[in-house]
N, C-alpha and C positions, 0 to 999 in steps of 0.2 A: 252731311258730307257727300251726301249725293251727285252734286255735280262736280265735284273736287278732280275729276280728270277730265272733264270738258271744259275745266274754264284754267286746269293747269297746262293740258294742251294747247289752248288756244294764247296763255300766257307766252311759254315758251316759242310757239310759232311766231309769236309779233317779236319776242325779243333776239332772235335767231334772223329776222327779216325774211321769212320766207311765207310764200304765199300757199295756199290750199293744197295748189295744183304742184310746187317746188314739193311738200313736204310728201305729196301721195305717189311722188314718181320716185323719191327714197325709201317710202315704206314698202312699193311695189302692190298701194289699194288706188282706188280713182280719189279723184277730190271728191266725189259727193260720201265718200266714206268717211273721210277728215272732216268733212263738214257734220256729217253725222254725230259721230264721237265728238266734234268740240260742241255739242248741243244737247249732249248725252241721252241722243235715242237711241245708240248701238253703243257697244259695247268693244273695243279690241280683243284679240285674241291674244293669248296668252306672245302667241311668236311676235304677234305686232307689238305686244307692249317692249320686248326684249329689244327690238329695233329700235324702235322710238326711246328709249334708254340710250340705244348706242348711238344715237343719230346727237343724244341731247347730253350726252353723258354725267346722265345721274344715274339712279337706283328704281326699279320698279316703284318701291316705294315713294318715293319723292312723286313721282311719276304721279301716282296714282291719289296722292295723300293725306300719306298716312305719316309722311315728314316734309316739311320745310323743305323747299330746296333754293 
């Protein structure tokens, strides 16, 4: 389950149509940050994940998953 929020973030970005640099100017990080986390050498912060929830409107969990979304 390790990579399970780099390759659901980067799920929900293609199915959302937004690019790196769309989705890091809604989270308020750069793209090389999104690029980061969808490759899972960093990690989000807690606030980011809350965002990215709202931006995608699922649940941390889903998000992160530990459910289906």
């Amino acid at each position: 389950m390790k990579n399970s929020f780099g390759s659901n973030l980067k799920s929900l970005r293609a199915e959302n149509k937004l690019s790196q640099a769309e989705l890091a100017e809604m989270t308020g990080v750069t793209q090389q940050c999104i690029s980061e986390w969808e490759k899972s050498n960093m990690e989000p912060t807690l606030s980011n994940l809350w965002t990215l929830s709202d931006i995608f409107e699922i649940s941390i969990d889903e998000l992160v998953g530990k459910k289906e979304f």
